[in-house]
C-alpha distance (Angstrom), angle and dihedral (degrees) to the residues before:
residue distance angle dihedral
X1 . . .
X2 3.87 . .
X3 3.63 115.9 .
X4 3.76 112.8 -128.6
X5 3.79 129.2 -175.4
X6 4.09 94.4 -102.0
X7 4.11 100.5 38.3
X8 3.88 124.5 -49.9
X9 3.95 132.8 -48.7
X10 4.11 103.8 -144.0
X11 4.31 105.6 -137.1
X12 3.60 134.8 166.8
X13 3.73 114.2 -95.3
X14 3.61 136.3 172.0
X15 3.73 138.2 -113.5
X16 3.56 111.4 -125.8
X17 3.76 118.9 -168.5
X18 3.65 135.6 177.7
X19 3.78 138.8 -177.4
X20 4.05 111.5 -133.2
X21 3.93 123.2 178.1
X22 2.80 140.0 -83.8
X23 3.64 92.1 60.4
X24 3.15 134.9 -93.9
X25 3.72 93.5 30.3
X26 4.12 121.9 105.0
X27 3.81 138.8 173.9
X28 3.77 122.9 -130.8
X29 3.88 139.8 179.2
X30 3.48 133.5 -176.6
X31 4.29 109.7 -133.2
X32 3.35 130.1 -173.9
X33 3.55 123.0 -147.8
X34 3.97 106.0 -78.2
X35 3.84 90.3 42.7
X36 4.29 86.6 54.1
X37 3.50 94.4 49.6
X38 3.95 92.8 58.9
X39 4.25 88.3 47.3
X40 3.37 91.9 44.1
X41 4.29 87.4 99.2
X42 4.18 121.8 58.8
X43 3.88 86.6 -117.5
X44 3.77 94.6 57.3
X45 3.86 91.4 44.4
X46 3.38 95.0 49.0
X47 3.91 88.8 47.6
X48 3.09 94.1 56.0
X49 3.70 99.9 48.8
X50 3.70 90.4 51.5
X51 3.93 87.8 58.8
X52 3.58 87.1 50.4
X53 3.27 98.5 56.2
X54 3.83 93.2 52.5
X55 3.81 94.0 48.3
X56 4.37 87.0 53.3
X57 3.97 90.0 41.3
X58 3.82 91.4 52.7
X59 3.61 87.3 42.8
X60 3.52 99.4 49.5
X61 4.17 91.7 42.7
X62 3.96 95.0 50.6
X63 4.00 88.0 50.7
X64 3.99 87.9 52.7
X65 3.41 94.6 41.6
X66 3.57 91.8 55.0
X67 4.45 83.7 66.9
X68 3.70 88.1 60.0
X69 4.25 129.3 88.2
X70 3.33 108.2 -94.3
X71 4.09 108.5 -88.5
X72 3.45 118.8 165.7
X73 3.66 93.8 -153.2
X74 3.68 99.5 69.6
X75 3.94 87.6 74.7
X76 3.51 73.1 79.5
X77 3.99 91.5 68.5
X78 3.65 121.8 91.1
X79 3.59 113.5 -132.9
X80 3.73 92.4 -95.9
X81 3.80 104.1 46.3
X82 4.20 82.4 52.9
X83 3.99 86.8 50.5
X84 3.81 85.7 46.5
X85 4.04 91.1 47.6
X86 3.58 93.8 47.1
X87 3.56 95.3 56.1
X88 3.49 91.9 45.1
X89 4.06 97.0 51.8
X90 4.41 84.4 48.1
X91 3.90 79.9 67.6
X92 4.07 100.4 -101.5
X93 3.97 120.4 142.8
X94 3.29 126.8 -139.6
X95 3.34 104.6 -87.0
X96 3.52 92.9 50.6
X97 4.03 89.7 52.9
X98 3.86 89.1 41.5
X99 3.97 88.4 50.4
X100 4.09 105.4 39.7
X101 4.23 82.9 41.0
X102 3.86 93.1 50.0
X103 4.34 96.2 -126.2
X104 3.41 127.6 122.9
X105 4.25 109.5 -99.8
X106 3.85 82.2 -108.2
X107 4.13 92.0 63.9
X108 3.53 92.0 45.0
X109 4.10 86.4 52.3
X110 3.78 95.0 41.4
X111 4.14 80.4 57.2
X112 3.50 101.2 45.9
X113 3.77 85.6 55.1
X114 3.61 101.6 55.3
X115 4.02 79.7 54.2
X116 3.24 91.7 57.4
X117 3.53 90.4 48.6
X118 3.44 98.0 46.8
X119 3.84 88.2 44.4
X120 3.69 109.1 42.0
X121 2.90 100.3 -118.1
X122 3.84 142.9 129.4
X123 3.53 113.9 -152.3
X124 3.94 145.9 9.3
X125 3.70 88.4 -94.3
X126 3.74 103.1 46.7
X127 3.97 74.7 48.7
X128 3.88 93.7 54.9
X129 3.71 97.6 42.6
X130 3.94 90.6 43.7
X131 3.88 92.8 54.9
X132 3.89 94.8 37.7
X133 4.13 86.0 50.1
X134 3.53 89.0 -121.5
X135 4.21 122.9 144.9
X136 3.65 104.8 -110.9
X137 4.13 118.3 -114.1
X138 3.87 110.2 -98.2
X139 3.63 113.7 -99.5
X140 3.55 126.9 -107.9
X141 3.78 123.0 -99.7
């Protein structure tokens, strides 16, 4: 079923379903005709996934963002640097980010420091204790 302005227009459409790790998890769509003929090549499917992807990441990042203090700089985040963040301030290390977000530990770091870029700030602490709305310890002398 198609939905139209004034009710529903009933056309063929396709099952689409794909096998995504970890195990036993899978992506599906429903297309119609038009929408098939454009995925019908590798390129276009992979395209397309890609822009999936992006739409769920953003998704996924404004939802987390929304169990932060308000900040107006982390409109600055992309949607992966906030996924990164997230994980971070629920007490996971980088290897456990790096592992659970399938990217090497040196992605994950390359992320967190375009945070702290965009952030000003210098370290995953100072991060933590700037996002929880916490003072930060005093440094060591």
């Amino acid at each position: 079923m198609r939905p139209q302005l004034f009710g529903f227009r009933a056309s063929r459409c396709l099952l689409l379903l794909l096998p995504m790790e970890p195990s036993p998890s899978f992506a599906f769509a429903l297309l119609d005709d038009e929408a098939a003929d454009v995925l019908a090549s590798a390129l276009g499917m992979e395209q397309a996934l890609w822009q999936f992807d992006e739409v769920v990441r953003a998704a996924t990042a404004s939802r987390m963002a929304a169990e932060l203090p308000p900040d107006p700089e982390l409109g600055r985040l992309s949607g992966r640097e906030l996924e990164i963040v997230m994980r971070l301030m629920n007490g996971d290390r980088v290897p456990a980010i790096a592992e659970a977000l399938f990217l090497s530990q040196s992605t994950v770091r390359n992320h967190l420091s375009a945070v702290f870029r965009k952030l000003r700030v210098g370290s995953q602490q100072q991060l933590i204790h700037r996002l929880r709305g916490t003072d930060a310890p005093p440094s060591r002398s």
